[in-house]
N, C-alpha and C positions, 0 to 999 in steps of 0.2 A: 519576587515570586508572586506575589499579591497581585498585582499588575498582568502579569503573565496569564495568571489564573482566571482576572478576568477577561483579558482578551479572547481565551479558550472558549468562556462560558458560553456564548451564544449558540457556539458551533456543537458542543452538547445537547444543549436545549433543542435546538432541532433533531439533534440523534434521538432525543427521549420525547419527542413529538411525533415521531416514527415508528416507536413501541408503545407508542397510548393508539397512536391511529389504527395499528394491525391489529388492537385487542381490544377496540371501540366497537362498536355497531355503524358510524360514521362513512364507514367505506366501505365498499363491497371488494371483498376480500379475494375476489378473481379479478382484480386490478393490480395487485399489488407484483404476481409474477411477467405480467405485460408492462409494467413500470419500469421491473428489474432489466428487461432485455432493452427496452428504449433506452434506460439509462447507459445501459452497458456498451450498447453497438451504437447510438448515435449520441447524447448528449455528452459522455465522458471525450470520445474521441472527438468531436468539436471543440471541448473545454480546451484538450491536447494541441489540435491543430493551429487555433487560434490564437495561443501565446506561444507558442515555438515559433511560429509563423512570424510571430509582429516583434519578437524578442530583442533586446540589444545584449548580446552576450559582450560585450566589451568591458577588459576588464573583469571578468565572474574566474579567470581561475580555471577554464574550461578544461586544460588539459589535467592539471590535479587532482581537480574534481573527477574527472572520468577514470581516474590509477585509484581515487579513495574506494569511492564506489562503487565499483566492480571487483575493486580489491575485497573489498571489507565482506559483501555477500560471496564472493568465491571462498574466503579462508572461513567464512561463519558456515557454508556449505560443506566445506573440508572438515570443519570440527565437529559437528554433527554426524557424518557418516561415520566421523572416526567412533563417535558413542553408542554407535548399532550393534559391536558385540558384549556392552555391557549393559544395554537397553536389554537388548534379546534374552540377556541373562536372568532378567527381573523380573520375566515374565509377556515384556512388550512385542507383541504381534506386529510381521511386517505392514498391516494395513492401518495400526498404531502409528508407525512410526513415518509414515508418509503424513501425516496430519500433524505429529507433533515438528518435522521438518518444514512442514508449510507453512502452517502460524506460525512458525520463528523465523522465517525469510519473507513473506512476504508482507507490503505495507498497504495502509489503505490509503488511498491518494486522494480520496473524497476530503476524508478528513487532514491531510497534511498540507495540501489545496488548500483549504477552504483556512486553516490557520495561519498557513504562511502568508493568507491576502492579510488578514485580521492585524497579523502584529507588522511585516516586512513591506505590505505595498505591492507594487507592480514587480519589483527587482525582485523582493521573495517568490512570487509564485511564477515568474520566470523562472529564477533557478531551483525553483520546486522541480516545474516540468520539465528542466533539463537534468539534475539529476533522477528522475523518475524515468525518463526517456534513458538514460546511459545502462538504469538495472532492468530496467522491465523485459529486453531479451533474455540475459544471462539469468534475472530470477524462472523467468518460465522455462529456460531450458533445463534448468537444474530441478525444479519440481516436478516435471515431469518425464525428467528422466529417472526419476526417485520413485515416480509412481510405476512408472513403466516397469521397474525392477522389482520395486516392495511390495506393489499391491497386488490386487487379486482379480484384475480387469482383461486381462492377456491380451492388453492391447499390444501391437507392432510399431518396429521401428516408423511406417507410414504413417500412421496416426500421429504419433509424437512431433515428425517435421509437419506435417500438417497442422497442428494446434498453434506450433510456432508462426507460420508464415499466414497465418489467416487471421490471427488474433490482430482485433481492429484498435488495438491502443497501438499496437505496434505498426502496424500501418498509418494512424493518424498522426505518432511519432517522426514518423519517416517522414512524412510528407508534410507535414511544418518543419523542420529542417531543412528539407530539401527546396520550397518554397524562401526559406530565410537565406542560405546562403548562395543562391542563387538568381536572389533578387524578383523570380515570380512573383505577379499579381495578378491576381483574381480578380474578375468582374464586380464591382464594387456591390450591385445589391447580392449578387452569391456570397460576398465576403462578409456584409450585412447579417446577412440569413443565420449564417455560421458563428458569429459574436455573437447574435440573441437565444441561438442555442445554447452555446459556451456559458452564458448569462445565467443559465435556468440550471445549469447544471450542479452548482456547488451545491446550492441549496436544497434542491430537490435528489440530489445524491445522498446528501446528510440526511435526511427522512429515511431514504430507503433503506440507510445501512443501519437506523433502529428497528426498520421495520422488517430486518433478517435477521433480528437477532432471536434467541432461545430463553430467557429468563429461566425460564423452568430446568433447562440441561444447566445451568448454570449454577444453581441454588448448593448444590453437596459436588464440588469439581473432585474430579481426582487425584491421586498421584502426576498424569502422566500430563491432566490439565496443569497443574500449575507450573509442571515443568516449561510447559511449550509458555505457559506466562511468563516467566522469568525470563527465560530464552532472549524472547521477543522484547520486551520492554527494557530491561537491564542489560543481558551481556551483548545483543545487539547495538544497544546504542555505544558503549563502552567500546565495542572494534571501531563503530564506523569515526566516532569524534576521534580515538587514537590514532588512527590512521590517518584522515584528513587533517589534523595539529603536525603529525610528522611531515607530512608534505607539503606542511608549510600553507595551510589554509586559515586564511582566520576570520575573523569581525563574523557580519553578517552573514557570510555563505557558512561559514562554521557551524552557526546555530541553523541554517536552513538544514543542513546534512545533519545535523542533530535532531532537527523536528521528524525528516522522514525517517530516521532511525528508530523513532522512538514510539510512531504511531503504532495503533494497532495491526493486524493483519487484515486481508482484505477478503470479503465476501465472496468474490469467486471463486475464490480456491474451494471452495464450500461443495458447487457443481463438479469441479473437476474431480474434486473427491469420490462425491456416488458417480461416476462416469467413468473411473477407472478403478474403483477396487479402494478407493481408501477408505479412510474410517470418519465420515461423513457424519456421525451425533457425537463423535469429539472435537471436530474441527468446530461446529455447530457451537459445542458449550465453551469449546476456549475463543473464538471470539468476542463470546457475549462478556467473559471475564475479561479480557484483554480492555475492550473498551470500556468500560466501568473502571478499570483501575488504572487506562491512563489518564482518564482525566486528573490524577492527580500527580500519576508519572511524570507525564509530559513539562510540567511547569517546575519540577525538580530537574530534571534533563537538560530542559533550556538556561533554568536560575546557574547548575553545574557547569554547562558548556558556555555560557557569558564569562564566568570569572576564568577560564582557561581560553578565549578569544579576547578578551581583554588584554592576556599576559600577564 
Protein backbone atom coordinates (compact mmCIF):
# COMPACT_ATOMS: atom_id res chain seq x y z
CA UNK A 1 0.00 0.00 0.00
CA UNK A 2 3.00 2.18 0.92
CA UNK A 3 4.21 1.99 -2.55
CA UNK A 4 0.81 2.61 -4.08
CA UNK A 5 0.33 5.67 -1.83
CA UNK A 6 3.25 7.06 -3.14
CA UNK A 7 2.83 6.71 -6.62
CA UNK A 8 -0.64 8.57 -6.07
CA UNK A 9 1.18 11.40 -4.34
CA UNK A 10 2.33 13.45 -7.02
CA UNK A 11 -1.03 13.35 -8.79
CA UNK A 12 -2.47 14.97 -5.54
CA UNK A 13 0.05 17.44 -5.05
CA UNK A 14 -0.98 18.95 -8.23
CA UNK A 15 -4.73 18.61 -7.34
CA UNK A 16 -3.72 20.68 -4.08
CA UNK A 17 -1.66 23.10 -6.27
CA UNK A 18 -4.93 23.90 -7.93
CA UNK A 19 -6.68 25.08 -4.56
CA UNK A 20 -3.69 27.13 -3.44
CA UNK A 21 -3.57 28.70 -7.03
CA UNK A 22 -7.58 29.67 -7.17
CA UNK A 23 -7.21 31.15 -3.43
CA UNK A 24 -3.64 32.72 -4.20
CA UNK A 25 -3.48 36.38 -5.57
CA UNK A 26 -0.95 34.55 -8.16
CA UNK A 27 -3.62 34.31 -10.97
CA UNK A 28 -6.37 36.14 -12.17
CA UNK A 29 -9.14 34.33 -11.20
CA UNK A 30 -11.10 35.08 -14.86
CA UNK A 31 -8.75 32.52 -16.04
CA UNK A 32 -9.54 29.81 -14.34
CA UNK A 33 -13.23 29.41 -16.14
CA UNK A 34 -11.46 29.82 -19.76
CA UNK A 35 -9.05 27.07 -18.37
CA UNK A 36 -11.98 24.83 -17.44
CA UNK A 37 -13.60 24.94 -21.07
CA UNK A 38 -10.09 24.56 -22.87
CA UNK A 39 -9.57 21.74 -20.69
CA UNK A 40 -12.88 20.23 -21.20
CA UNK A 41 -13.48 20.74 -25.29
CA UNK A 42 -9.88 20.49 -26.45
CA UNK A 43 -7.02 19.16 -24.22
CA UNK A 44 -9.11 16.18 -22.49
CA UNK A 45 -10.47 15.13 -25.89
CA UNK A 46 -6.93 14.99 -27.41
CA UNK A 47 -5.61 13.19 -24.29
CA UNK A 48 -8.68 10.61 -25.45
CA UNK A 49 -8.01 10.61 -29.14
CA UNK A 50 -4.40 10.02 -28.97
CA UNK A 51 -4.22 6.94 -26.93
CA UNK A 52 -7.32 5.16 -28.44
CA UNK A 53 -5.81 6.18 -31.60
CA UNK A 54 -2.22 4.67 -31.15
CA UNK A 55 -3.50 1.88 -28.68
CA UNK A 56 -2.67 -1.85 -28.87
CA UNK A 57 -5.69 -3.57 -27.34
CA UNK A 58 -4.27 -7.08 -27.89
CA UNK A 59 -4.74 -9.19 -25.43
CA UNK A 60 -6.69 -6.36 -22.74
CA UNK A 61 -9.79 -8.48 -22.40
CA UNK A 62 -11.85 -6.15 -24.50
CA UNK A 63 -14.94 -7.86 -24.73
CA UNK A 64 -15.14 -8.55 -20.77
CA UNK A 65 -14.04 -5.60 -19.97
CA UNK A 66 -16.94 -3.93 -21.90
CA UNK A 67 -19.90 -6.80 -20.09
CA UNK A 68 -17.82 -5.35 -16.63
CA UNK A 69 -18.34 -2.03 -17.19
CA UNK A 70 -21.18 -1.20 -18.52
CA UNK A 71 -22.56 -3.88 -16.32
CA UNK A 72 -21.25 -2.65 -13.07
CA UNK A 73 -22.62 1.31 -13.79
CA UNK A 74 -26.09 0.01 -15.27
CA UNK A 75 -26.81 -2.26 -11.96
CA UNK A 76 -25.14 0.62 -9.57
CA UNK A 77 -27.69 2.87 -11.72
CA UNK A 78 -30.39 0.38 -11.11
CA UNK A 79 -29.70 0.32 -7.28
CA UNK A 80 -29.87 3.89 -6.78
CA UNK A 81 -33.04 4.66 -8.49
CA UNK A 82 -34.22 1.74 -6.70
CA UNK A 83 -33.19 4.10 -3.21
CA UNK A 84 -35.44 7.12 -4.55
CA UNK A 85 -38.45 5.97 -2.54
CA UNK A 86 -36.68 5.63 0.60
CA UNK A 87 -34.48 8.75 -0.18
CA UNK A 88 -37.65 10.62 -0.81
CA UNK A 89 -38.85 9.50 2.48
CA UNK A 90 -36.09 11.12 4.57
CA UNK A 91 -36.75 14.09 3.41
CA UNK A 92 -34.34 14.16 -0.06
CA UNK A 93 -35.48 16.51 -2.75
CA UNK A 94 -35.55 15.31 -6.37
CA UNK A 95 -32.78 18.01 -7.19
CA UNK A 96 -31.01 16.14 -4.13
CA UNK A 97 -30.96 13.25 -5.48
CA UNK A 98 -29.85 13.97 -9.09
CA UNK A 99 -26.40 15.11 -7.35
CA UNK A 100 -26.28 12.36 -4.90
CA UNK A 101 -26.82 9.93 -8.28
CA UNK A 102 -24.06 11.80 -10.00
CA UNK A 103 -21.23 11.80 -7.73
CA UNK A 104 -21.81 8.04 -7.26
CA UNK A 105 -21.72 7.16 -11.15
CA UNK A 106 -19.61 9.40 -12.44
CA UNK A 107 -15.43 9.19 -12.44
CA UNK A 108 -12.82 11.68 -12.86
CA UNK A 109 -10.56 10.56 -15.72
CA UNK A 110 -8.10 13.43 -14.98
CA UNK A 111 -7.30 11.91 -12.15
CA UNK A 112 -7.53 7.99 -12.93
CA UNK A 113 -5.55 9.03 -16.33
CA UNK A 114 -2.98 10.63 -14.71
CA UNK A 115 -2.63 7.49 -11.94
CA UNK A 116 -3.00 4.69 -14.15
CA UNK A 117 0.23 6.46 -16.22
CA UNK A 118 2.08 6.67 -12.55
CA UNK A 119 1.69 3.10 -11.51
CA UNK A 120 0.69 0.72 -15.05
CA UNK A 121 2.63 2.74 -17.91
CA UNK A 122 1.34 2.97 -21.36
CA UNK A 123 -0.79 -0.48 -21.08
CA UNK A 124 -2.67 1.31 -17.99
CA UNK A 125 -3.73 4.47 -19.35
CA UNK A 126 -4.69 2.53 -22.60
CA UNK A 127 -6.89 0.66 -20.95
CA UNK A 128 -7.83 3.56 -18.75
CA UNK A 129 -9.08 5.21 -21.98
CA UNK A 130 -10.67 2.29 -23.19
CA UNK A 131 -12.55 1.50 -20.31
CA UNK A 132 -13.52 5.11 -19.87
CA UNK A 133 -14.56 5.20 -23.51
CA UNK A 134 -16.99 1.90 -23.10
CA UNK A 135 -18.88 3.95 -19.67
CA UNK A 136 -18.64 7.45 -20.66
CA UNK A 137 -21.91 7.04 -23.10
CA UNK A 138 -24.14 4.85 -20.77
CA UNK A 139 -22.84 7.16 -17.78
CA UNK A 140 -24.14 10.37 -19.47
CA UNK A 141 -27.17 8.78 -20.63
CA UNK A 142 -28.15 7.76 -17.41
CA UNK A 143 -27.36 11.02 -15.70
CA UNK A 144 -29.15 12.83 -17.63
CA UNK A 145 -31.75 11.11 -18.07
CA UNK A 146 -31.93 11.32 -14.11
CA UNK A 147 -31.89 14.84 -14.28
CA UNK A 148 -34.26 15.19 -16.98
CA UNK A 149 -36.69 13.44 -14.53
CA UNK A 150 -35.68 14.56 -10.98
CA UNK A 151 -34.65 17.92 -11.54
CA UNK A 152 -36.12 21.12 -11.87
CA UNK A 153 -34.77 22.38 -15.32
CA UNK A 154 -37.74 21.09 -17.59
CA UNK A 155 -35.45 20.50 -19.91
CA UNK A 156 -36.88 17.94 -23.14
CA UNK A 157 -36.35 14.84 -24.54
CA UNK A 158 -34.07 17.28 -27.42
CA UNK A 159 -31.76 18.60 -25.08
CA UNK A 160 -30.95 15.21 -23.53
CA UNK A 161 -30.11 13.50 -27.14
CA UNK A 162 -28.28 16.55 -27.82
CA UNK A 163 -26.02 16.65 -24.71
CA UNK A 164 -25.35 13.15 -25.62
CA UNK A 165 -24.13 13.36 -29.32
CA UNK A 166 -22.25 16.67 -28.82
CA UNK A 167 -20.24 15.92 -25.75
CA UNK A 168 -16.57 16.09 -27.17
CA UNK A 169 -15.05 13.15 -25.07
CA UNK A 170 -17.57 11.09 -26.72
CA UNK A 171 -16.71 12.22 -30.00
CA UNK A 172 -12.95 12.14 -29.27
CA UNK A 173 -13.74 8.55 -28.17
CA UNK A 174 -15.26 7.67 -31.18
CA UNK A 175 -12.77 8.73 -33.35
CA UNK A 176 -9.57 7.25 -31.75
CA UNK A 177 -11.29 4.07 -32.16
CA UNK A 178 -12.48 4.44 -35.25
CA UNK A 179 -8.94 5.85 -36.43
CA UNK A 180 -7.31 2.48 -34.43
CA UNK A 181 -9.38 -0.15 -35.99
CA UNK A 182 -9.26 0.98 -39.15
CA UNK A 183 -5.97 1.59 -39.46
CA UNK A 184 -6.20 5.71 -40.35
CA UNK A 185 -3.38 8.06 -40.25
CA UNK A 186 -3.19 11.34 -39.68
CA UNK A 187 -0.95 13.81 -41.29
CA UNK A 188 2.09 13.40 -39.17
CA UNK A 189 2.51 17.18 -37.88
CA UNK A 190 -1.58 17.32 -37.20
CA UNK A 191 -0.95 13.96 -35.34
CA UNK A 192 2.09 15.90 -33.57
CA UNK A 193 -0.11 18.90 -32.69
CA UNK A 194 -2.53 16.39 -30.98
CA UNK A 195 0.28 14.37 -28.70
CA UNK A 196 1.64 17.80 -27.28
CA UNK A 197 -1.97 18.61 -26.48
CA UNK A 198 -2.62 15.25 -25.01
CA UNK A 199 0.94 16.05 -23.27
CA UNK A 200 -0.34 19.12 -21.41
CA UNK A 201 -3.44 17.71 -20.55
CA UNK A 202 -3.04 15.31 -17.36
CA UNK A 203 -1.23 17.73 -15.76
CA UNK A 204 -2.93 20.73 -16.13
CA UNK A 205 -6.24 18.90 -15.74
CA UNK A 206 -4.98 17.79 -12.19
CA UNK A 207 -4.77 21.74 -11.35
CA UNK A 208 -8.07 22.48 -12.61
CA UNK A 209 -9.77 19.91 -10.80
CA UNK A 210 -8.23 21.50 -7.37
CA UNK A 211 -9.03 24.43 -8.58
CA UNK A 212 -13.07 23.52 -8.67
CA UNK A 213 -12.99 22.47 -5.73
CA UNK A 214 -15.33 24.12 -2.58
CA UNK A 215 -13.29 23.69 0.69
CA UNK A 216 -15.63 25.86 2.39
CA UNK A 217 -18.93 23.59 1.18
CA UNK A 218 -16.95 20.90 2.41
CA UNK A 219 -15.91 21.79 6.03
CA UNK A 220 -19.69 20.42 7.98
CA UNK A 221 -20.96 17.74 4.85
CA UNK A 222 -24.13 16.43 5.31
CA UNK A 223 -26.23 13.42 5.62
CA UNK A 224 -26.85 13.11 1.95
CA UNK A 225 -22.85 14.17 1.37
CA UNK A 226 -21.49 11.42 2.74
CA UNK A 227 -23.92 9.32 1.45
CA UNK A 228 -23.07 10.07 -2.34
CA UNK A 229 -19.22 9.45 -0.54
CA UNK A 230 -19.68 6.11 0.37
CA UNK A 231 -21.70 5.41 -2.84
CA UNK A 232 -18.95 6.48 -4.99
CA UNK A 233 -15.65 5.39 -3.24
CA UNK A 234 -16.80 1.95 -1.66
CA UNK A 235 -19.76 0.32 -2.94
CA UNK A 236 -18.85 1.55 -6.44
CA UNK A 237 -15.63 -0.02 -6.56
CA UNK A 238 -16.99 -3.23 -4.68
CA UNK A 239 -19.71 -3.88 -8.09
CA UNK A 240 -17.18 -3.01 -10.64
CA UNK A 241 -14.03 -5.43 -9.19
CA UNK A 242 -16.99 -8.10 -8.58
CA UNK A 243 -18.02 -8.22 -11.62
CA UNK A 244 -15.01 -7.91 -13.60
CA UNK A 245 -13.31 -11.14 -11.14
CA UNK A 246 -16.58 -13.04 -12.22
CA UNK A 247 -15.86 -12.48 -15.86
CA UNK A 248 -12.82 -13.72 -15.47
CA UNK A 249 -10.70 -10.45 -15.53
CA UNK A 250 -7.54 -10.39 -13.69
CA UNK A 251 -3.72 -9.14 -13.13
CA UNK A 252 -3.43 -5.54 -14.31
CA UNK A 253 -6.58 -4.72 -16.11
CA UNK A 254 -8.35 -5.68 -12.77
CA UNK A 255 -6.67 -3.18 -10.86
CA UNK A 256 -7.09 -0.61 -13.83
CA UNK A 257 -11.16 -1.11 -13.53
CA UNK A 258 -10.52 -0.88 -9.92
CA UNK A 259 -8.63 2.62 -10.20
CA UNK A 260 -11.53 4.04 -12.38
CA UNK A 261 -14.02 2.60 -9.93
CA UNK A 262 -12.54 4.00 -7.20
CA UNK A 263 -11.71 7.71 -8.28
CA UNK A 264 -13.55 10.49 -7.40
CA UNK A 265 -16.38 11.97 -9.36
CA UNK A 266 -15.85 14.38 -12.06
CA UNK A 267 -16.25 18.08 -12.18
CA UNK A 268 -18.68 18.35 -14.91
CA UNK A 269 -21.29 16.97 -13.57
CA UNK A 270 -21.03 20.18 -11.37
CA UNK A 271 -22.26 22.44 -14.74
CA UNK A 272 -24.81 20.04 -15.78
CA UNK A 273 -26.13 20.23 -12.46
CA UNK A 274 -27.00 24.22 -12.44
CA UNK A 275 -27.93 23.73 -16.14
CA UNK A 276 -30.70 21.53 -15.49
CA UNK A 277 -32.27 21.76 -12.11
CA UNK A 278 -29.90 19.74 -9.96
CA UNK A 279 -28.43 20.57 -6.65
CA UNK A 280 -25.22 22.19 -7.73
CA UNK A 281 -23.66 23.30 -3.74
CA UNK A 282 -23.90 19.60 -3.03
CA UNK A 283 -22.47 18.08 -5.97
CA UNK A 284 -20.00 21.12 -5.35
CA UNK A 285 -19.29 19.96 -1.43
CA UNK A 286 -19.35 16.13 -2.33
CA UNK A 287 -16.67 16.44 -4.69
CA UNK A 288 -14.45 18.30 -2.65
CA UNK A 289 -15.04 15.30 -0.01
CA UNK A 290 -14.74 12.58 -2.40
CA UNK A 291 -11.23 13.76 -3.48
CA UNK A 292 -9.71 14.31 -0.02
CA UNK A 293 -10.66 11.13 1.08
CA UNK A 294 -9.70 9.11 -1.87
CA UNK A 295 -6.47 9.79 -1.60
CA UNK A 296 -6.48 7.51 0.80
CA UNK A 297 -9.32 5.26 -0.69
CA UNK A 298 -7.65 4.65 -3.71
CA UNK A 299 -4.44 2.90 -2.25
CA UNK A 300 -6.82 0.54 -0.09
CA UNK A 301 -8.91 -0.21 -3.25
CA UNK A 302 -5.82 -1.05 -5.25
CA UNK A 303 -3.73 -2.75 -2.04
CA UNK A 304 -7.75 -4.94 -1.88
CA UNK A 305 -8.04 -5.56 -5.69
CA UNK A 306 -4.10 -6.87 -5.99
CA UNK A 307 -4.56 -9.63 -3.44
CA UNK A 308 -8.01 -10.76 -5.32
CA UNK A 309 -5.99 -10.45 -9.04
CA UNK A 310 -3.34 -12.30 -7.74
CA UNK A 311 -5.80 -15.18 -6.78
Amino acid sequence: MTAIFESILPVFLLVLLGVWLRRSRLVDQGLWVGLEQFGYYFLFPALLFSTLAKADFTGMEADATAVAAIGSVTLMSIALLLTWPLLRGNGISGATFTSIFQTATRWNAFIALAVAEKLYGAIGLSLTALVMTLIIIPINFYNVAVLVWFGGGGRGVGFFFLKIVTNPLIIASALGILFNLTGIELYEPVMTAIDMLATASLSLGLVLVGAGLRIADALKPTGAAMLAVALKLIVMPIFMVSASALLGISGDALLVIALGAAVPTAMNGYLLAKQMGGDSELYAAVATVQTAVSFFTIPLVLSVTGYVAAG
